[in-house]
TORNU-495970 format. One record per residue (C-alpha): residue number from 0; residue in one letter; chain; x, y, z. Coordinates in steps of 0.02 Angstrom, whole numbers. Layout:
<pts>
<pt num="NUM" residuo="a" cadena="A" x="X" y="Y" z="Z"/>
...
</pts>
This chain:
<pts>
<pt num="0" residuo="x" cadena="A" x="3479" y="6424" z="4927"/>
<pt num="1" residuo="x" cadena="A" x="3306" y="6409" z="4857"/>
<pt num="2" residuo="x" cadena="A" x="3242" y="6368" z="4693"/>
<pt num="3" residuo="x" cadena="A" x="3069" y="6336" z="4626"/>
<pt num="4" residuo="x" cadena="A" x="3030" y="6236" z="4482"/>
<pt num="5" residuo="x" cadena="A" x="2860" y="6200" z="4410"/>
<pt num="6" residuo="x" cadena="A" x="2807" y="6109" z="4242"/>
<pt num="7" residuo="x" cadena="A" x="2700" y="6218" z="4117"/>
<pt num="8" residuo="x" cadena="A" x="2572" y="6181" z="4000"/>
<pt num="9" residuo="x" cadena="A" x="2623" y="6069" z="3871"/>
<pt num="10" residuo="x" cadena="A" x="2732" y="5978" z="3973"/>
<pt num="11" residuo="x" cadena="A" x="2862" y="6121" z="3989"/>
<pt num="12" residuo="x" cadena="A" x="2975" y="6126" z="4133"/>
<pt num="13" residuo="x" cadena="A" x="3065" y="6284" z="4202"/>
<pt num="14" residuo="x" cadena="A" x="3108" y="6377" z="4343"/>
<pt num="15" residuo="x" cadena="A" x="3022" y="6479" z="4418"/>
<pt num="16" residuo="x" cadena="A" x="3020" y="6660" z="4529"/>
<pt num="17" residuo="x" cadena="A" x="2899" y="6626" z="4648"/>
<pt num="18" residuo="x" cadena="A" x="2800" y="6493" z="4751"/>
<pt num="19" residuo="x" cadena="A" x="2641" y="6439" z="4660"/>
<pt num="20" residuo="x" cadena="A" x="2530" y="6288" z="4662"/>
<pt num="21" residuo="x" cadena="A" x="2584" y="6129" z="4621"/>
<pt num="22" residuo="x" cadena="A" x="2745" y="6195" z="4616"/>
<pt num="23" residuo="x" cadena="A" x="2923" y="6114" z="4681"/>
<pt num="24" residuo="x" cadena="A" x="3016" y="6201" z="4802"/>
<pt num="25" residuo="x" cadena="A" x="3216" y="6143" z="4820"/>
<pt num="26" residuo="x" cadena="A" x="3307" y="6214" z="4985"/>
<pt num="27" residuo="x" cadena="A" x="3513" y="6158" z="4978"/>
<pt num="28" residuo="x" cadena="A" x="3583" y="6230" z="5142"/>
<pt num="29" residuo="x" cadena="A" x="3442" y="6350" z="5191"/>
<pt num="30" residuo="x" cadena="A" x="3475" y="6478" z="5299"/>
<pt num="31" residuo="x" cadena="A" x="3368" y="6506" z="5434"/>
<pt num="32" residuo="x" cadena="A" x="3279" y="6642" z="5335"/>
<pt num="33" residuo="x" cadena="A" x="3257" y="6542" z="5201"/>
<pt num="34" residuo="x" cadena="A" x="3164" y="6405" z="5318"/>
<pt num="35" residuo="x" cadena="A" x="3072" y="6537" z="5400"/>
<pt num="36" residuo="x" cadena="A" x="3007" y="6610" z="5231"/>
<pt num="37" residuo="x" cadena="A" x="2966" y="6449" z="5141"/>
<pt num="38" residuo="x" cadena="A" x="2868" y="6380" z="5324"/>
<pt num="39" residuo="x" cadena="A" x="2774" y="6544" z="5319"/>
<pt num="40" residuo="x" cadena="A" x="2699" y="6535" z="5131"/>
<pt num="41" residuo="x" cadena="A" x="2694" y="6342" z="5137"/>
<pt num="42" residuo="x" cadena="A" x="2606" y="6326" z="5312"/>
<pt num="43" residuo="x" cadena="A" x="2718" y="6176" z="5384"/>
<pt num="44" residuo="x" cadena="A" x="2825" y="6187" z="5553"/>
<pt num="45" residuo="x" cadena="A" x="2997" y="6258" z="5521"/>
<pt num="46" residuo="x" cadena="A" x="3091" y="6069" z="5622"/>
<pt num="47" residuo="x" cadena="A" x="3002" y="5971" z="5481"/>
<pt num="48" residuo="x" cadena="A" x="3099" y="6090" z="5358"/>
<pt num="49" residuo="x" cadena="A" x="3270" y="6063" z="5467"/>
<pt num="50" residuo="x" cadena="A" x="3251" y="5882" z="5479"/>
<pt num="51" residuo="x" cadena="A" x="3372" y="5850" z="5337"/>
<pt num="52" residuo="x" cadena="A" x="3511" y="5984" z="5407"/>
<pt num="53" residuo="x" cadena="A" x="3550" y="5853" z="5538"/>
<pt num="54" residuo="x" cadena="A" x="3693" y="5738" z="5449"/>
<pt num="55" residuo="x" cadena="A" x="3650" y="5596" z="5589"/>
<pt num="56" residuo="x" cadena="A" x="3456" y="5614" z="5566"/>
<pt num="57" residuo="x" cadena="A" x="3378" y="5440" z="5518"/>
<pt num="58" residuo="x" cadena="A" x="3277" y="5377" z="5362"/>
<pt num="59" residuo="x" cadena="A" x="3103" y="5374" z="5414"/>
<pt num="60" residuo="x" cadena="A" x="2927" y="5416" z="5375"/>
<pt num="61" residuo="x" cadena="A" x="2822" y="5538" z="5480"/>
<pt num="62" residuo="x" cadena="A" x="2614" y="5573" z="5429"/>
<pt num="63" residuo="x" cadena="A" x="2525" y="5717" z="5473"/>
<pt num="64" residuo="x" cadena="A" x="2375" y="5780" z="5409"/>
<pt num="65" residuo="x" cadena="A" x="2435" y="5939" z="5331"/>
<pt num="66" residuo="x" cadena="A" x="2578" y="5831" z="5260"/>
<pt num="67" residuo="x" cadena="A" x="2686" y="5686" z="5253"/>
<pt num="68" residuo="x" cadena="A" x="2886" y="5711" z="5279"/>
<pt num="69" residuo="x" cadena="A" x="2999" y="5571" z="5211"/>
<pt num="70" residuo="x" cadena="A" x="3167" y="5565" z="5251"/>
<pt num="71" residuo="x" cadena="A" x="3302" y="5451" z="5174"/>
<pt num="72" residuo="x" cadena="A" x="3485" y="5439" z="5115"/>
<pt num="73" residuo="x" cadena="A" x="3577" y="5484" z="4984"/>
<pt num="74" residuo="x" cadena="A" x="3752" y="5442" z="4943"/>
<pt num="75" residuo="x" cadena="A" x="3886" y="5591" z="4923"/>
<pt num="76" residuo="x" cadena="A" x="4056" y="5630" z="4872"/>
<pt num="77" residuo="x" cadena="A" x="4148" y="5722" z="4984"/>
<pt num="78" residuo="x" cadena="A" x="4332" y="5822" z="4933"/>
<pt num="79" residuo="x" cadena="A" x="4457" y="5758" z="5067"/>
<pt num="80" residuo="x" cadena="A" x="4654" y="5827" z="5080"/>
<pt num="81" residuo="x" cadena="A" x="4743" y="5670" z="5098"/>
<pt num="82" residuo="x" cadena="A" x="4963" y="5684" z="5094"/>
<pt num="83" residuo="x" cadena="A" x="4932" y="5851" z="4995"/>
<pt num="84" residuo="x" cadena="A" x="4791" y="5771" z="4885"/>
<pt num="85" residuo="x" cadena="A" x="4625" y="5805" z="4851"/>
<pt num="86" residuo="x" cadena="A" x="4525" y="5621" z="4849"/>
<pt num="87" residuo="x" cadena="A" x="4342" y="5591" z="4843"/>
<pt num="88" residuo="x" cadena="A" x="4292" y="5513" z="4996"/>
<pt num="89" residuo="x" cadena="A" x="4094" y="5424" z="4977"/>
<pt num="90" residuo="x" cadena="A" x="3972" y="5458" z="5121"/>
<pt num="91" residuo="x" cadena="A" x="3796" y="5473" z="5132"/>
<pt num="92" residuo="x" cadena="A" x="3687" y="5602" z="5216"/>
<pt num="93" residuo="x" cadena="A" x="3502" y="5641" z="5239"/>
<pt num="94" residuo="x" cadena="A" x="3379" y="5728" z="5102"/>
<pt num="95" residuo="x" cadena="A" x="3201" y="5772" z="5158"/>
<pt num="96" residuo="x" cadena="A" x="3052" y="5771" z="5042"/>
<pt num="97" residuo="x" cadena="A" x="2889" y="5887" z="5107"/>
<pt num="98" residuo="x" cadena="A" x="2741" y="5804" z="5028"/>
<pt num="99" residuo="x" cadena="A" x="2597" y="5954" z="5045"/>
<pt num="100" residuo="x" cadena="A" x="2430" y="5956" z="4944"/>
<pt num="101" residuo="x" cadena="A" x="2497" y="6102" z="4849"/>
<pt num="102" residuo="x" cadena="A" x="2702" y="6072" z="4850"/>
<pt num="103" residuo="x" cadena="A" x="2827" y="5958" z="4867"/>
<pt num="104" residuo="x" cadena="A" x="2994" y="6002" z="4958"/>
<pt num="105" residuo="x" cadena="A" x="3147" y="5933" z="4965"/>
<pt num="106" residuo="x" cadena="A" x="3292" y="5990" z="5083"/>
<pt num="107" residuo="x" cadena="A" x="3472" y="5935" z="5070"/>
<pt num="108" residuo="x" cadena="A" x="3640" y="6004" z="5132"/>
<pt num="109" residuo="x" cadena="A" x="3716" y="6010" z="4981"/>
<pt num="110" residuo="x" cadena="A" x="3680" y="6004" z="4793"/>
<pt num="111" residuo="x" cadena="A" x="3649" y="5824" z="4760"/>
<pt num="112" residuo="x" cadena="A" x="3670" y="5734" z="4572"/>
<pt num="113" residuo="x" cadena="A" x="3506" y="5652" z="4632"/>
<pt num="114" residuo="x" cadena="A" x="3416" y="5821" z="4605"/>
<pt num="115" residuo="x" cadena="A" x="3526" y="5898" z="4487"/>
<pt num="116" residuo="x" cadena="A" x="3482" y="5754" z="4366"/>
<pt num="117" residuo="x" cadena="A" x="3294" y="5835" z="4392"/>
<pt num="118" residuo="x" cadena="A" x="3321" y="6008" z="4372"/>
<pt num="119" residuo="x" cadena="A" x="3416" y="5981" z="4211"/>
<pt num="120" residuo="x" cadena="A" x="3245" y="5927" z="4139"/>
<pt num="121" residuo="x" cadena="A" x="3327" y="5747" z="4096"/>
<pt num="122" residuo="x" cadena="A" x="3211" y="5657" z="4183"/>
<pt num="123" residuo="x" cadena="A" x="3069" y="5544" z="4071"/>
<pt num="124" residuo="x" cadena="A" x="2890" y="5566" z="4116"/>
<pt num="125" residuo="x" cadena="A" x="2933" y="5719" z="4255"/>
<pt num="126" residuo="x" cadena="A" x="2779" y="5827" z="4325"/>
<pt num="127" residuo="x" cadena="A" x="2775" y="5939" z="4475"/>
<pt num="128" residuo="x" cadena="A" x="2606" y="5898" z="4450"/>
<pt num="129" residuo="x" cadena="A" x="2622" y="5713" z="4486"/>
<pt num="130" residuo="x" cadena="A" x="2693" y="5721" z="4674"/>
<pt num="131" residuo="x" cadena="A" x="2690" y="5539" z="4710"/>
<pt num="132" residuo="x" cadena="A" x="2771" y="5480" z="4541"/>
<pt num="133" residuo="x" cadena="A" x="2902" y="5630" z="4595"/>
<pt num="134" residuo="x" cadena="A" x="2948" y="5569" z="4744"/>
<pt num="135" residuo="x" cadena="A" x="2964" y="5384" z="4679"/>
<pt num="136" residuo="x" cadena="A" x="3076" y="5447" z="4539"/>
<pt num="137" residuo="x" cadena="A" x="3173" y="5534" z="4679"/>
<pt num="138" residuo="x" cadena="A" x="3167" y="5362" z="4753"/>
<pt num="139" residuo="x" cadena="A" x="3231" y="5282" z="4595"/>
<pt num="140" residuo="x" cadena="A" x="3376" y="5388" z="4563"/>
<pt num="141" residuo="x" cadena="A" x="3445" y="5378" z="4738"/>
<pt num="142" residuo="x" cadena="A" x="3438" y="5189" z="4712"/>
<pt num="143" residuo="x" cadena="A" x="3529" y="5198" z="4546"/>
<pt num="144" residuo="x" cadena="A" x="3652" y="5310" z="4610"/>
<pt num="145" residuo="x" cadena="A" x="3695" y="5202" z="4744"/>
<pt num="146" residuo="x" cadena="A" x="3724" y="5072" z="4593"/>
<pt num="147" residuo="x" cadena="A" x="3844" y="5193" z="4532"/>
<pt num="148" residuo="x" cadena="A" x="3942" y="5251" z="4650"/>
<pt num="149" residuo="x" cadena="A" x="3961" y="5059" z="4731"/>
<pt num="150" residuo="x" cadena="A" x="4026" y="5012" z="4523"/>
<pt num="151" residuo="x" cadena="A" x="4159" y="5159" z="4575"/>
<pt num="152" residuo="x" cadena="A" x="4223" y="5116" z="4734"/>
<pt num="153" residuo="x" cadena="A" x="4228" y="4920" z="4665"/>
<pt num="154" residuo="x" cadena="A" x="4348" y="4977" z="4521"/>
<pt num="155" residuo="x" cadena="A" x="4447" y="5099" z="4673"/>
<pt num="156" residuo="x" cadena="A" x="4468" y="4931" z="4772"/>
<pt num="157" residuo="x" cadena="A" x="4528" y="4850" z="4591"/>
<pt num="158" residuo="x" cadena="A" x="4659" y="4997" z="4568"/>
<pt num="159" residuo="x" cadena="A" x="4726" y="4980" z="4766"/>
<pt num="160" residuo="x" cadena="A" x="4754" y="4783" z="4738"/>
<pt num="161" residuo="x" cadena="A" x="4868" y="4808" z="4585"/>
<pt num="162" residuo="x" cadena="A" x="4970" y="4933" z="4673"/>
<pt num="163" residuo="x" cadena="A" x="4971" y="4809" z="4827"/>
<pt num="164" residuo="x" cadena="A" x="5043" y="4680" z="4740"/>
<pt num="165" residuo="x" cadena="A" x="5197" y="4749" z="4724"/>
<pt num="166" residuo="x" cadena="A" x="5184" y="4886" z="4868"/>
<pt num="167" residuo="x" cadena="A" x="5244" y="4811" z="5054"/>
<pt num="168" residuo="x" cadena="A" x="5178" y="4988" z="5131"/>
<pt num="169" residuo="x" cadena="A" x="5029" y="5018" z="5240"/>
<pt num="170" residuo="x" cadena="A" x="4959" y="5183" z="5126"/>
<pt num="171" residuo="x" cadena="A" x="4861" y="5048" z="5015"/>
<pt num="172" residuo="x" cadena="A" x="4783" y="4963" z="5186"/>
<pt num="173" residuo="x" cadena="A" x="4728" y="5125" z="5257"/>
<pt num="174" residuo="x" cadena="A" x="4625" y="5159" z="5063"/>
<pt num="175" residuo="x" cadena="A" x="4554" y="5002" z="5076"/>
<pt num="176" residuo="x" cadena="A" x="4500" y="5035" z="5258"/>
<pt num="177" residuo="x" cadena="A" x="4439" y="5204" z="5195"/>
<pt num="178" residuo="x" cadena="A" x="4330" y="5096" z="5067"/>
<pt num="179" residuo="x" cadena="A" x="4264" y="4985" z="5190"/>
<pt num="180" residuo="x" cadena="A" x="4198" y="5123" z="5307"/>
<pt num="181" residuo="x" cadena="A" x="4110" y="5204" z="5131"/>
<pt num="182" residuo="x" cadena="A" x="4029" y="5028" z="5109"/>
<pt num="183" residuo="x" cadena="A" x="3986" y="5029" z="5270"/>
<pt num="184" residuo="x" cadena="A" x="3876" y="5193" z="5258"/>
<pt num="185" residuo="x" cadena="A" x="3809" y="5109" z="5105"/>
<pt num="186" residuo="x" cadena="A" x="3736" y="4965" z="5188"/>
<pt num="187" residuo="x" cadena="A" x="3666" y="5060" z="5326"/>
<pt num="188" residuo="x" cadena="A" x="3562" y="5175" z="5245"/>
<pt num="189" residuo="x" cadena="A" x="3498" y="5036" z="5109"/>
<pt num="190" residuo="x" cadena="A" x="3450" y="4954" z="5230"/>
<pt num="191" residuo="x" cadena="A" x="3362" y="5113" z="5327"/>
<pt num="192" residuo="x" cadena="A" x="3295" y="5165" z="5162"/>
<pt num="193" residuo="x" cadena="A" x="3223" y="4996" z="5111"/>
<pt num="194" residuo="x" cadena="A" x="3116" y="5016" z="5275"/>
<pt num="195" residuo="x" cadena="A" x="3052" y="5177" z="5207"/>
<pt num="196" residuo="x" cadena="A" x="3009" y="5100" z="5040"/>
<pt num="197" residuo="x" cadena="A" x="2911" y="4976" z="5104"/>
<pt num="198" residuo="x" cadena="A" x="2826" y="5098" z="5213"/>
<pt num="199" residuo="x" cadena="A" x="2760" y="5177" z="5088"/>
<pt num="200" residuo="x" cadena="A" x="2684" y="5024" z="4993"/>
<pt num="201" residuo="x" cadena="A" x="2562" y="5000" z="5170"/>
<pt num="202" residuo="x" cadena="A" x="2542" y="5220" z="5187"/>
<pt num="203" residuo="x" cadena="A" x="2381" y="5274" z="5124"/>
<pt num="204" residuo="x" cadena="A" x="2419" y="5455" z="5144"/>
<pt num="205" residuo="x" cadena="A" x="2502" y="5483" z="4994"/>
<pt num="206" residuo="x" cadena="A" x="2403" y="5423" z="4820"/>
<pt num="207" residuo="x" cadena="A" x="2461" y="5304" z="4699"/>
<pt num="208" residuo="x" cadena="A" x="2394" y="5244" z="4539"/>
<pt num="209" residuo="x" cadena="A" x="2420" y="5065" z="4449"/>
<pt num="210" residuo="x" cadena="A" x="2589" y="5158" z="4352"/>
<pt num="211" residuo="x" cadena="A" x="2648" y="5206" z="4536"/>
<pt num="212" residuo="x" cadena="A" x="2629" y="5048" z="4607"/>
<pt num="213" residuo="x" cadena="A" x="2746" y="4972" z="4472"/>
<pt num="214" residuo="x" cadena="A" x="2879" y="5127" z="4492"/>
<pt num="215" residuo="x" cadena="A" x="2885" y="5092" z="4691"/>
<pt num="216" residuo="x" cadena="A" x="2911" y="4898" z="4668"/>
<pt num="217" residuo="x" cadena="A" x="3076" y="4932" z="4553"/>
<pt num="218" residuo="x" cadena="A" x="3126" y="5057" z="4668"/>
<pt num="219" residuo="x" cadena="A" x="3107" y="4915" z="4818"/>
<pt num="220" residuo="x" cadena="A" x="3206" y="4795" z="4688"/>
<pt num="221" residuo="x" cadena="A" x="3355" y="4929" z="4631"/>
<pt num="222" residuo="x" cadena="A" x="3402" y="4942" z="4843"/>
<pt num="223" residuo="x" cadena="A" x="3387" y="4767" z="4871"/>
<pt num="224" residuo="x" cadena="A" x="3513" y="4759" z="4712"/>
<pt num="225" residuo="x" cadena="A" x="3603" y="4886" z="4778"/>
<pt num="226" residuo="x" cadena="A" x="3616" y="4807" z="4966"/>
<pt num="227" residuo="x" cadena="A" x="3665" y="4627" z="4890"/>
<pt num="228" residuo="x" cadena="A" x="3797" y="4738" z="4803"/>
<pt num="229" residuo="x" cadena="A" x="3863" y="4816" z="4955"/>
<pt num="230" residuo="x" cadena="A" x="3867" y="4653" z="5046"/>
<pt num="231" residuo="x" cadena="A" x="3971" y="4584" z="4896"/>
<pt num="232" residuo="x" cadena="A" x="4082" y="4711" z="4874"/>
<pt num="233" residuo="x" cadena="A" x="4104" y="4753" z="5070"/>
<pt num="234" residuo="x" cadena="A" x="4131" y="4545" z="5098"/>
<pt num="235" residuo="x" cadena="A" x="4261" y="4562" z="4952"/>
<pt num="236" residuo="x" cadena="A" x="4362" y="4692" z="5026"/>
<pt num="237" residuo="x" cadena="A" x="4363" y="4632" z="5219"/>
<pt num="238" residuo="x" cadena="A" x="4446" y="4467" z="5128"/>
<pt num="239" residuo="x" cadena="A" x="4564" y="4583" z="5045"/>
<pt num="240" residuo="x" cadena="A" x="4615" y="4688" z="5190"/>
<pt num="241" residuo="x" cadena="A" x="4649" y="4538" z="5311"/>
<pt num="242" residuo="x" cadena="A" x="4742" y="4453" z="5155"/>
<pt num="243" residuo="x" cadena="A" x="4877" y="4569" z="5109"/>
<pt num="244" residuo="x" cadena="A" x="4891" y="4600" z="5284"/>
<pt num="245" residuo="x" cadena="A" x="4970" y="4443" z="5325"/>
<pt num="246" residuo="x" cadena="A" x="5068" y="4473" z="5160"/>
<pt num="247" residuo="x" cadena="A" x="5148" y="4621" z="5212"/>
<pt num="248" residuo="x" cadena="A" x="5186" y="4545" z="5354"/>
<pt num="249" residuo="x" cadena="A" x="5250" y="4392" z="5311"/>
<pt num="250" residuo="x" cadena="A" x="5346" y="4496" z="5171"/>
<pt num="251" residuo="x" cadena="A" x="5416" y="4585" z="5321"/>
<pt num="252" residuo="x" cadena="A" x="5464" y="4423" z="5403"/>
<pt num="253" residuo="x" cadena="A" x="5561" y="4352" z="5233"/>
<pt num="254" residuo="x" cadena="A" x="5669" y="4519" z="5261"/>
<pt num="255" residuo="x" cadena="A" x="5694" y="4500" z="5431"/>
<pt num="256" residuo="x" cadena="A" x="5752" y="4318" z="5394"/>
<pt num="257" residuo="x" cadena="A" x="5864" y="4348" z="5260"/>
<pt num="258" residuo="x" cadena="A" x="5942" y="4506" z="5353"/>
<pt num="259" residuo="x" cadena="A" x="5981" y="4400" z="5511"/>
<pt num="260" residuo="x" cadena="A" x="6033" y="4258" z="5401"/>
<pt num="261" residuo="x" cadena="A" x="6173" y="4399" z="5314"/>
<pt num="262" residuo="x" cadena="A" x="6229" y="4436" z="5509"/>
<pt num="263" residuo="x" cadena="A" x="6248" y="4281" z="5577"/>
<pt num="264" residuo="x" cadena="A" x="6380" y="4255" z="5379"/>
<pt num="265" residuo="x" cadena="A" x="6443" y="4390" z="5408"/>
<pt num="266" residuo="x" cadena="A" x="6487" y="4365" z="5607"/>
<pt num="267" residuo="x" cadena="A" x="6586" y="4206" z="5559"/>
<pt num="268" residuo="x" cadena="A" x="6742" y="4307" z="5482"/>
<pt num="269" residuo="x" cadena="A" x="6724" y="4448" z="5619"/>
<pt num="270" residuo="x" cadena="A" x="6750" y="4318" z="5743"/>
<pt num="271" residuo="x" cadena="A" x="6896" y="4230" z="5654"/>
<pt num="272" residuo="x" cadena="A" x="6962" y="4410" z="5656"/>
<pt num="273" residuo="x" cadena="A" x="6948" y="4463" z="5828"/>
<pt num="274" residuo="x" cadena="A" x="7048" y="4299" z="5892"/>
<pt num="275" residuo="x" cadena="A" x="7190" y="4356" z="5795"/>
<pt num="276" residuo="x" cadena="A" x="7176" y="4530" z="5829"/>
<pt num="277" residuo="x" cadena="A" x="7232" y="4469" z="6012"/>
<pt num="278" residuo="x" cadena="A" x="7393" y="4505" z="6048"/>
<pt num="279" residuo="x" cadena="A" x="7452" y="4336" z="6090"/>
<pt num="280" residuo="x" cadena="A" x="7521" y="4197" z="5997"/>
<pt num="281" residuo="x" cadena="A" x="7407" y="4121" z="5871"/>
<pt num="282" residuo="x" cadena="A" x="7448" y="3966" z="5725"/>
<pt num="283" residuo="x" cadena="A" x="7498" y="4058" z="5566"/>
<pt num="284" residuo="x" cadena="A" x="7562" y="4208" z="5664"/>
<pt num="285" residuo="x" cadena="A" x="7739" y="4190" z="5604"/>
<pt num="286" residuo="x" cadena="A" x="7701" y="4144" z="5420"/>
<pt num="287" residuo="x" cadena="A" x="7718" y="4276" z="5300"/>
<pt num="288" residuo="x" cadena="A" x="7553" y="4217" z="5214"/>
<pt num="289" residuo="x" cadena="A" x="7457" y="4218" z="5390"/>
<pt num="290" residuo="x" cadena="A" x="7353" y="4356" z="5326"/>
<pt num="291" residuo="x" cadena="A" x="7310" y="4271" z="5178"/>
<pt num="292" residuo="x" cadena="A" x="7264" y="4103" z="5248"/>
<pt num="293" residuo="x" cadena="A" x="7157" y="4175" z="5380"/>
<pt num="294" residuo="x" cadena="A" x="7060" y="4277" z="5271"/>
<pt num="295" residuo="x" cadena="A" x="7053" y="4126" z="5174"/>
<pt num="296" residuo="x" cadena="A" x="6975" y="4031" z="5291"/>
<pt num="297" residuo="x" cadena="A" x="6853" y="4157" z="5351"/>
<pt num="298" residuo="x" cadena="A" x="6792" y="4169" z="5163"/>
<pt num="299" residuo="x" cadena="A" x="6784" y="3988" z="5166"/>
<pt num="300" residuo="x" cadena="A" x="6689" y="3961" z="5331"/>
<pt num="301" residuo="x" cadena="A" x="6556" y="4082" z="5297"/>
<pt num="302" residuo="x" cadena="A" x="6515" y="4010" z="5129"/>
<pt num="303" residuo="x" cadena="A" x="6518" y="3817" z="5200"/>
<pt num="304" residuo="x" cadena="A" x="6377" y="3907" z="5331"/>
<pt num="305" residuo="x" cadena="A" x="6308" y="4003" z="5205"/>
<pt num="306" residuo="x" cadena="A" x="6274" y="3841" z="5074"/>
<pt num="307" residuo="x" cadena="A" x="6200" y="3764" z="5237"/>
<pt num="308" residuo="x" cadena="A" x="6082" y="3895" z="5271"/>
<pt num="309" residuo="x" cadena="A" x="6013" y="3899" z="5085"/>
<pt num="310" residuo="x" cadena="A" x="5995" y="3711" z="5083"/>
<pt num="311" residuo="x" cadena="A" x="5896" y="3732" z="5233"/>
<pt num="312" residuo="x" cadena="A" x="5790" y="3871" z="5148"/>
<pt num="313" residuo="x" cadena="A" x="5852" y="3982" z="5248"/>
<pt num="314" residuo="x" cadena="A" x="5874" y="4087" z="5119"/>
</pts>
């Protein structure tokens, strides 16, 4: 898909039909027609345009003299089918930005809140015509989402706990486990993206005034915010899986006690009563209260072991 947006005199922006200068061009999922049309009018190689359509392709920032293609990531929600329910699973995957004399570009695989949040016209101080203070606000907004998205998955982790508290089942380990993977990707490509930020403080390609310079150093300070989050959040919840680990395990271990503390009670009167089950002659077998007395003195025995055991804390 391909849309083209542009901002008008007096500060109007709107999309538009067709490519014109100073113009910004936004490909989610081209097709290779699409590619092939938008590399023809804008003059740049079609694998600069396909760069972003590889989910494994790495932040990084390549200069050319007909233009400068940045790369970075994004974070994403993904729909997952999980025990017939749909869950949001966080990822993060690549999103191009084409910086041309006459356009910028941006390529992603899917439709991203970081560019939806542009299109809607909600962004402050927003030109097509400014192309470096556009792709630092692109910049920006990546970094805040990651803030947001890292706020979600720490109140996710919050929710799981609760339920593991009283829960002695493995389902709550394998969500945290999915969360820890999630912050994983996080970390990774903050950490690849910071690279790229501070690329582009030392790249002299693209032009910056004094107001750009300020936007690029808040950008550099929201991912390092957003990578001492990560580690927080991701050092939080390695605690927490190894912790309730070993308590649903040692949970486990209090049941298998206390069940094989309830056999070896219990074996006491069905030994008492297989020796006089025997058919030979046993004390008590002529008494008319034999029954009784043995019974009796089963009962007895296994309490007497029983009140030994729990002194013990056995039980």
């Amino acid at each position: 898909m391909i849309e083209i947006f542009k901002t008008m005199e007096g500060n109007h922006f709107e999309q538009i039909d067709t490519v014109e200068k100073d113009c910004w061009i936004s490909m989610t999922n081209p097709t290779p027609q699409e590619i092939h049309q938008i590399s023809s009018i804008c003059q740049v190689e079609e694998d600069v345009l396909r760069a972003a359509l590889d989910a494994e392709e790495r932040a990084r920032i390549e200069a050319e003299d007909e233009y400068t293609l940045i790369l970075i990531d994004i974070p994403a929600i993904e729909k997952e089918i999980v025990e017939k329910q749909e869950k949001d699973r966080f990822i993060t995957m690549p999103l191009a930005i084409v910086h041309l004399e006459a356009y910028i570009i941006t390529v992603c695989l899917v439709e991203t809140p970081v560019l939806t949040h542009i299109k809607s016209g909600r962004m402050k101080g927003f030109s097509t015509h400014k192309k470096t203070r556009f792709i630092l606000q692109i910049f920006y907004r990546v970094a805040t989402l990651f803030l947001q998205y890292l706020r979600t998955l720490n109140r996710q982790s919050e929710a799981i706990e609760d339920r593991l508290h009283v829960s002695q089942k493995n389902k709550e380990l394998f969500e945290l486990l999915e969360l820890q993977k999630s912050l994983v990707y996080f970390t990774t490509s903050l950490r690849s993206n910071e690279g790229v930020f501070e690329k582009m403080l030392r790249n002299e390609k693209v032009k910056r005034y004094p107001d750009d310079e300020d936007l690029l150093e808040d950008v550099i300070i929201e991912n390092k915010q957003a990578m001492e989050m990560a580690n927080i959040y991701n050092g939080i919840l390695s605690g927490m899986v190894d912790t309730f680990a070993s308590v649903i395990s040692n949970n486990l271990n209090i049941v298998m006690k206390f069940l094989a503390t309830v056999t070896i009670v219990m074996s006491i009167p069905t030994m008492i009563a297989s020796f006089y089950g025997m058919n030979v002659p046993l004390p008590g077998h002529d008494n008319p209260y034999g029954f009784y007395i043995v019974l009796g003195f089963a009962v007895l025995l296994a309490f007497i072991v029983a009140l030994i055991l729990h002194k013990k804390d056995v039980f």
